[in-house]
Every structure is written in structure tokens, then in C-alpha cells.
N, C-alpha and C positions, 0 to 999 in steps of 0.2 A: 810386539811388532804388529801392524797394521797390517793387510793385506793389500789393501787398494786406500792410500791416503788420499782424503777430501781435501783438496785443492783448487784455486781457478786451472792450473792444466789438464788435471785428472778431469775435471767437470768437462771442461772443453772438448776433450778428447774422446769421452765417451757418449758427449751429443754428436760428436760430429762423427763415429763410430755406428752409433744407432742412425743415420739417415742415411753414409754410405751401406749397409747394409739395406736397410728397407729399400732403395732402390734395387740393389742389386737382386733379394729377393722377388721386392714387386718385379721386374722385368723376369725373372725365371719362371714366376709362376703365372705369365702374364695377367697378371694384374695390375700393370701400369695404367691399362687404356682405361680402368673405370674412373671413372673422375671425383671422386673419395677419394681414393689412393692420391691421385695426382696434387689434389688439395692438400693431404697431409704432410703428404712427402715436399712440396714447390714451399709450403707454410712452413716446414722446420728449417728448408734450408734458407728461406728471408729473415729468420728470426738465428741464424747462425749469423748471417752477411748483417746483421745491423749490431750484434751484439759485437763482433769483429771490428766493426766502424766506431763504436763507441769506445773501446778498448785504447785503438790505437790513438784516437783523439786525446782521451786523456793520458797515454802517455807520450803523444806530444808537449800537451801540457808541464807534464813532467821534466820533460827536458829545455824547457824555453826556462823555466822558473829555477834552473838550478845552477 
């Protein structure tokens, strides 16, 4: 038995896990203001919102064609 199965949900979950926390630390330890952080953190979450976009298109796709 696996502990954590390698999945698109598991995958999903745990980027979107790692940038809700990085913000919530960067702002506890303020360290939001420097603008490295801000880049990292603004960069995973456009690369979360386009992979989401892409997702759902293709399974629009999937349902026009079925």
C-alpha cells in the first residue's frame, strides 16, 4: 500500500498546498514585501490558474465528443 498515490489529484493538491502555505508563511514571517517572494509565490499561483484552464478545456472537450 502506497502512502501518498501519484495521481493528477494528489499532484494537484499538493502544488496547490505548497503555494497556500508559502503565502501564509511569507506573510507571518513578513516576508511577502520582498519582491523574490512575491515573484515566486504570484509565478506558482499563474502557473496553477493556467494549468486549471487547460484542464478544464480539455475536458470540455471530452464531453462535446462523447
Amino acid at each position: 500500500m502506497k502512502l501518498f498515490p501519484i495521481n493528477r489529484n494528489s499532484i494537484a493538491l499538493s502544488v496547490v498546498a505548497f503555494v497556500s502555505i508559502g503565502f501564509f508563511v511569507a506573510g507571518l514571517f513578513d516576508v511577502l514585501d520582498y519582491f523574490i517572494m512575491k515573484a515566486l509565490l504570484f509565478t506558482g499561483f499563474a502557473v496553477l490558474l493556467v494549468i486549471a484552464l487547460i484542464h478544464a478545456l480539455k475536458n470540455n472537450d471530452k464531453k462535446k465528443s462523447s
